[in-house]
N, C-alpha and C positions, 0 to 999 in steps of 0.2 A: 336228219333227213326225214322229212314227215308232210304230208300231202292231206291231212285231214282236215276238214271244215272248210279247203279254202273253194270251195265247187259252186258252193251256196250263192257266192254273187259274181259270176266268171260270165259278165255281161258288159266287160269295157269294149268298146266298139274298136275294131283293127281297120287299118286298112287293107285292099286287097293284095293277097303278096303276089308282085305283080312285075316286080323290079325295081333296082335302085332309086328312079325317081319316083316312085310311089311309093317306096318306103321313107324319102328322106323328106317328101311334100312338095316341092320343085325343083328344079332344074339344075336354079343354083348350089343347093345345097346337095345335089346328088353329085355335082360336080367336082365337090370338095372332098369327096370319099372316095379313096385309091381303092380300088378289086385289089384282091389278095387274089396271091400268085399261086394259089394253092389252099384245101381246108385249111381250118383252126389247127393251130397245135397240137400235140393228142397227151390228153393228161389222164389221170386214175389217181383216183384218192387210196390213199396205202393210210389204216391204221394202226401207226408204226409204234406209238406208246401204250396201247394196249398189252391186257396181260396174255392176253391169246399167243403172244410173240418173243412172250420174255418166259424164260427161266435164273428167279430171284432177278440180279443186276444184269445178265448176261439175254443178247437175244438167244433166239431159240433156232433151230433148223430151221423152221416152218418162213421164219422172218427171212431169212438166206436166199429159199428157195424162190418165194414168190417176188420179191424183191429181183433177180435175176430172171424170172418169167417174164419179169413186168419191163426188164429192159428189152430181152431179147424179142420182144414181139414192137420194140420201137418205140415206147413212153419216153415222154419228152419232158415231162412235168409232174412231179409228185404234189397232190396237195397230204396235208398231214394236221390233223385236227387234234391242241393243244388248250389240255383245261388250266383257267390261273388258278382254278379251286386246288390242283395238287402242283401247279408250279411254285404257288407262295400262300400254302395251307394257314399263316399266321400271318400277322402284319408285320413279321421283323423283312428287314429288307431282304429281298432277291439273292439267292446264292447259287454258286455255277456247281459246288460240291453238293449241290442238295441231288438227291436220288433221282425227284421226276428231270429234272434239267442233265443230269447224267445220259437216261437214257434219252432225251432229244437231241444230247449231242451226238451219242451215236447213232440214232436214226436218218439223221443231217449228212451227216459221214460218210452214211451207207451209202444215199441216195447220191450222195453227189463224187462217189467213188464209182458209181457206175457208171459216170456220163451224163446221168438227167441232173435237174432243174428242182426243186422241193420251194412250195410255199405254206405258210401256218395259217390255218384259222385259228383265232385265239376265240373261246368264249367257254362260260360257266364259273359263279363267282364264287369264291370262300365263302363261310358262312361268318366268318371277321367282318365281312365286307356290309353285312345286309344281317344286322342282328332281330330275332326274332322271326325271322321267316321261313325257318324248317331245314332238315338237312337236303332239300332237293338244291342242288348246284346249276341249274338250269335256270338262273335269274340273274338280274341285272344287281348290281350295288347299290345302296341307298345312294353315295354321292358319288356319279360317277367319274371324279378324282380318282377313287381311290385305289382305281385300275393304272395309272400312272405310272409310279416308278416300277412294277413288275414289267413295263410294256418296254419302256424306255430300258429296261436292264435286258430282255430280249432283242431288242434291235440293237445296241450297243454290243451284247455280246454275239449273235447269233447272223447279225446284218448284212453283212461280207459275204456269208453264205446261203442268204435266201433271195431268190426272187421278189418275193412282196407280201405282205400280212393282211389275211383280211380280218376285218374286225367281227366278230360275232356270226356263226349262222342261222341262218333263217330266222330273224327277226319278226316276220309278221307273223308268225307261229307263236301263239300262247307257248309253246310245247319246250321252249328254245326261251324263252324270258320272262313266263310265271305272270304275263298280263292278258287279262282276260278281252279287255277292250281293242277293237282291231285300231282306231285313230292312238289310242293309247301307246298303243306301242312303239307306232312312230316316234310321238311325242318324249318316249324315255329312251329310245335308238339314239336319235339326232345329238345329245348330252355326252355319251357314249361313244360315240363316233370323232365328234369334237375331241374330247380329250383324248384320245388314244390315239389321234392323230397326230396332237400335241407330242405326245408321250413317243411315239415313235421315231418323229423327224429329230426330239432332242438327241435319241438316241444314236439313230443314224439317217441321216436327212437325204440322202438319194433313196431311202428304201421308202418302194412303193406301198400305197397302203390303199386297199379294195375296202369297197365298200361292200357289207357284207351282203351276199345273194340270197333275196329274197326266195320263199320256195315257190316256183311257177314265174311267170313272167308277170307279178304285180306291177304293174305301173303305177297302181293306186298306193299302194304303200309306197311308194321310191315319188312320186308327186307329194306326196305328202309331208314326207323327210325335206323333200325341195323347200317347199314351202316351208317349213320350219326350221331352216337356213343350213342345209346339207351340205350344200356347193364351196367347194371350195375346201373341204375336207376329207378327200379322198381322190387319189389317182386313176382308179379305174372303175369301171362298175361292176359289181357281180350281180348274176342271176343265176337261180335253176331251175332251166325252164323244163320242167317235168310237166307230161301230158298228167291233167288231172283225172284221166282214165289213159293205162295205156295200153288198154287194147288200140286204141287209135296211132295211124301212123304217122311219125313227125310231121309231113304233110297236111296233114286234118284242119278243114276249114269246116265241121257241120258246126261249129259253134262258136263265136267272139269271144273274146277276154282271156282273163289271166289262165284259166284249165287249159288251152292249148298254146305249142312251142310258137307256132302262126299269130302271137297275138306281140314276138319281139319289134313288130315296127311301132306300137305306143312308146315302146321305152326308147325308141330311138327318139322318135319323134319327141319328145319329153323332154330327153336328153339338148337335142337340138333345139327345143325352145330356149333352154334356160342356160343358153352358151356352152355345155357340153359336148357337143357334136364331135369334135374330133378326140374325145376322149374312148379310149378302147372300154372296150366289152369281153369281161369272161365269164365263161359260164364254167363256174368253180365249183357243179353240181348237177348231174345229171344221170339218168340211166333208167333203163326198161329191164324190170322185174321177171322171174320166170317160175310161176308156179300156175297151180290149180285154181279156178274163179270159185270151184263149187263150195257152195254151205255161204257163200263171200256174201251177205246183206244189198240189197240194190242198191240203197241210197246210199252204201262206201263206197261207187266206184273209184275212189283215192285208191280203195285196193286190190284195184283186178291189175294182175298179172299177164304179158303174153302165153301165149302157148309150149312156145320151146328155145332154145338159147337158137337156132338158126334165126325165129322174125325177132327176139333181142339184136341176133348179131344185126340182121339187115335193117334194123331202126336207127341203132346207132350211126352207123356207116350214112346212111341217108341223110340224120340229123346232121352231120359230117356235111356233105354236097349241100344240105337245103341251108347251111349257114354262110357256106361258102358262096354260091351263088344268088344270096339275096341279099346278107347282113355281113358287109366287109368290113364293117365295126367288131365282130367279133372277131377275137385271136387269138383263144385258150376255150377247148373245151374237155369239162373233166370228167371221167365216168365213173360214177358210181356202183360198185367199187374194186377193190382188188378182191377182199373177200372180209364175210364174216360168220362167225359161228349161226347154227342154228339158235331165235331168239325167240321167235312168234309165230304164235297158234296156224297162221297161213302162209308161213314161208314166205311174206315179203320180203322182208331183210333177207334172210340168208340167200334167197331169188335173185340178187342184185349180182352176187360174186361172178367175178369174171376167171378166179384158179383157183383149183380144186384144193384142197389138202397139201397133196404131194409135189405141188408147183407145176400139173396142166393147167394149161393155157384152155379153155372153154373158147365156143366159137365167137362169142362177145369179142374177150381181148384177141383171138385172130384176125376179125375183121378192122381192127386196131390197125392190127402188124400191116393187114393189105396194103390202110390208106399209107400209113410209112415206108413201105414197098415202092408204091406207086408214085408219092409225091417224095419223098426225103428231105434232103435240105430248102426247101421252095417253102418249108412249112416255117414261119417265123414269126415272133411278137411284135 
């Protein structure tokens, strides 16, 4: 999850959000899109294979607790971020006794012994996969084959119990696939995307497979992949549409393009050109940060922070209503995150957590529980 560099050209024109029929371009085609009976879904990213959680093979308290935080305030949907660099560290085939696949089974377990709903991101490659390229795991495989039978051995074993997998995140991010070039990256996505798609339905062919959410609402990257023969290789769409400053309120129109949440009717519209119109929308990524701006560089605003978890909580919630009542295409949205250690110099990351240590609920994940208060069963995919 990383917001850097994409600010620079956050100049694709939107139209006004305005309503249905100015999101979808006419009449007929706003016609076609049912209002949801209620927000999006309420989902939170749990990083459940993390060492933060485990002690040796076994979870930890900390896993227990926040993990029952995260139901009792109403989560509906765990996303759970799964590297293939330590699910099949070597090229021998996929094992369900291998250690990292242990503990995804019981992360899988957990989530869905509570009630809720869990889906994987899968990305980051061995270093099998992509010989000569360093030990950073944050890259794509020379051919991308050779993500196949790991993918295909997860949906066969794991399939029954997941929602839908999305491939890769944040693609257009050098930071997430080791390519420097913004068209480039499409270009090595779309290969990627293809076979894992392959790779997934052989495994289990009702299980959905998201395309992976771009960070912000790029349209230009996900046009791009179109054009490069995307369609038809993924059941849902992802995006995260993070303000690229977010002192700004989901609302925010001072500026076009992909830095603001206001600029999802390009992707709809995109979407709706290229015969995807009635395919759903999740935003498998999302959340407003809470620390300190000061010492923060002008030109990162990637990394100003709100002020305090109460305008986090009321961003969130808002985001909530501004989806609901303009983009009935979407139907999952996921917040960023449940929690994570202290990591960097200005408390972005650690800024995002929604429970504390001891499994408080911060006013983030409360304003979560409201919308689940409020709407309950209304809320559906």
């Amino acid at each position: 999850m990383n917001r850097r560099s994409l600010l620079k050209a956050a100049a694709v024109a939107a139209p006004v959000v305005a309503g249905i029929t100015t999101l979808l371009g006419d009449p007929a085609a706003a016609a076609a899109v049912v209002p949801n009976a209620a927000p999006p879904v309420v989902g939170a990213q749990f990083h459940g294979t993390w060492e933060m959680y485990w002690n040796g093979t076994s979870p930890n308290a900390m896993f227990t607790k926040h993990l029952d935080t995260l139901v009792s305030q109403g989560v509906q949907m765990i996303r759970t971020d799964v590297g293939w660099s330590s699910g099949q560290p070597t090229s021998a085939a996929p094992d369900a006794n291998q250690w990292y696949h242990k503990r995804l089974t019981a992360v899988i377990d957990a989530v869905r012994a509570r009630g809720m709903q869990i889906f994987l991101t899968v990305h980051q490659s061995p270093a099998w996969s992509r010989p000569g390229t360093g030990s950073e795991v944050k890259q794509y495989p020379a051919d991308p084959n050779a993500i196949k039978p790991w993918l295909t051995f997860l949906a066969g074993t794991y399939g029954s119990k997941l929602a839908a997998i999305e491939v890769w995140n944040e693609p257009n991010l050098s930071e997430f696939c080791g390519i420097g070039d913004a068209y480039q990256r499409a270009v090595k996505y779309v290969p990627i995307l293809k076979a894992s798609y392959a790779a997934i339905k052989a495994g289990r062919a009702s299980l959905p497979v998201i395309f992976a959410g771009p960070s912000q609402t790029d349209d230009g990257f996900i046009k791009d992949c179109y054009d490069l023969g995307a369609k038809g290789y993924f059941d849902i769409m992802g995006v995260h549409p993070y303000q690229g400053n977010q002192t700004k309120p989901p609302e925010s129109t001072d500026i076009t393009g992909k830095a603001r949440m206001t600029n999802m009717p390009a992707i709809i519209n995109l979407m709706a050109a290229r015969g995807d119109g009635a395919k759903p929308i999740w935003w498998t990524e999302f959340g407003f940060s809470v620390h300190s701006n000061e010492g923060i560089p002008a030109n990162q605003v990637w990394l100003f922070g709100v002020p305090d978890d109460a305008t986090a909580a009321s961003y969130l919630s808002r985001s909530f209503h501004l989806a609901w009542q303009q983009w009935p295409q979407v139907k999952l949205a996921v917040v960023y995150c449940a929690y994570k250690t202290p990591s960097d110099s200005y408390g972005h990351q650690y800024g995002f957590r929604m429970i504390e240590p001891d499994g408080t609920a911060k006013a983030q994940l409360k304003a979560l529980g409201d919308l689940r208060r409020q709407f309950g069963s209304r809320q559906k995919l």
